[in-house]
C-alpha positions as CSV (number, residue, x, y, z in Angstrom):
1,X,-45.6,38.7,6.5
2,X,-47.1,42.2,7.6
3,X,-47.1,44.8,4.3
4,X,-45.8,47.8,5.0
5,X,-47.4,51.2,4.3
6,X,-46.4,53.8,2.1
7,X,-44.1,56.7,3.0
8,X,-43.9,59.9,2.2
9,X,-47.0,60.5,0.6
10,X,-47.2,63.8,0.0
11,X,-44.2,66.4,-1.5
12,X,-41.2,64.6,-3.2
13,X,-37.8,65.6,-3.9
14,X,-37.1,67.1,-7.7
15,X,-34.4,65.5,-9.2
16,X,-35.4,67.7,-12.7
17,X,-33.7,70.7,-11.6
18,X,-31.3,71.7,-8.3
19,X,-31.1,74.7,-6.1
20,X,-28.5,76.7,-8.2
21,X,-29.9,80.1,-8.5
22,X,-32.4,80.1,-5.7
23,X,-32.7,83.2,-4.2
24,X,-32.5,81.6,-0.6
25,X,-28.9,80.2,-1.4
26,X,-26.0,81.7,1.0
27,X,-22.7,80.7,0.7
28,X,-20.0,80.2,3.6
29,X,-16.6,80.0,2.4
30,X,-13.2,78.7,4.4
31,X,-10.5,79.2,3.4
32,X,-8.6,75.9,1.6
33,X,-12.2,74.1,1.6
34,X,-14.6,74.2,-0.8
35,X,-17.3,76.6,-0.8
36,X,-20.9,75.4,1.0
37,X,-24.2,76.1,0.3
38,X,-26.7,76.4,2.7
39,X,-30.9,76.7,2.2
40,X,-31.9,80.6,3.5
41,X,-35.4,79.6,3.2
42,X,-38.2,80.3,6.1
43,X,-39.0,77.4,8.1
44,X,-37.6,74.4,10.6
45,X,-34.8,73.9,7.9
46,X,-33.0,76.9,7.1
47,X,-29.3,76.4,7.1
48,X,-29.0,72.7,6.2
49,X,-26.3,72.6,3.6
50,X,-27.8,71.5,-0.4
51,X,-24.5,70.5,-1.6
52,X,-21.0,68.3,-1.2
53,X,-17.6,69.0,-1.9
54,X,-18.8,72.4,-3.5
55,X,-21.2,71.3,-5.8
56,X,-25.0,71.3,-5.0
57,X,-27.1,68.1,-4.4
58,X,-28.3,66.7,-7.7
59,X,-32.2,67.3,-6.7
60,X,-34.1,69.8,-4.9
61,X,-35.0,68.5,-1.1
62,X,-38.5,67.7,-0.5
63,X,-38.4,70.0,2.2
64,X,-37.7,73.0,0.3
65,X,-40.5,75.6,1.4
66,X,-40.5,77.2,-1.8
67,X,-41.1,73.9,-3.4
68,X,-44.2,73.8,-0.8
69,X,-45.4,77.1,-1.2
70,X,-45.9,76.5,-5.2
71,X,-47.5,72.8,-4.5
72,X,-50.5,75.6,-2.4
73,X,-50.8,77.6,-5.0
C-alpha cells in the first residue's frame, strides 16, 4: 500500500482562541437572519464568512493573514 504524505505542513488553524474582536471583522446584517461575519483582512480571502448561524467558527482559519504575518515576525 502506497503511504501517503503529509499535508499542510506549514500554518495551522487555532482552535485556542476565534476571530471575535479582530479588527478585520465586518458584519452584514439581514433583516430576520442572523448576523454574518466576514474576514476584512488583505489577501486572496477577504470576505469569506468566519462564523454560522451568527456565531463565529470555534478556531481561527489557517488562512488568516494576520495569523501569517505574526508566524514572519
Amino acid at each position: 500500500m502506497e503511504r501517503r504524505k503529509k499535508v499542510n505542513h506549514g500554518i495551522g488553524a487555532d482552535f485556542s482562541r476565534t476571530c471575535e474582536g479582530c479588527s478585520c471583522i465586518t458584519v452584514e446584517t439581514v433583516e430576520g437572519l442572523p448576523p454574518m461575519y466576514r474576514c476584512g483582512g488583505p489577501g486572496p480571502r477577504r470576505g469569506y464568512s468566519v462564523s454560522v448561524k451568527g456565531r463565529f467558527l470555534p478556531y481561527v482559519p489557517a488562512w488568516c493573514p494576520l495569523m501569517e504575518e505574526n508566524l514572519k515576525k
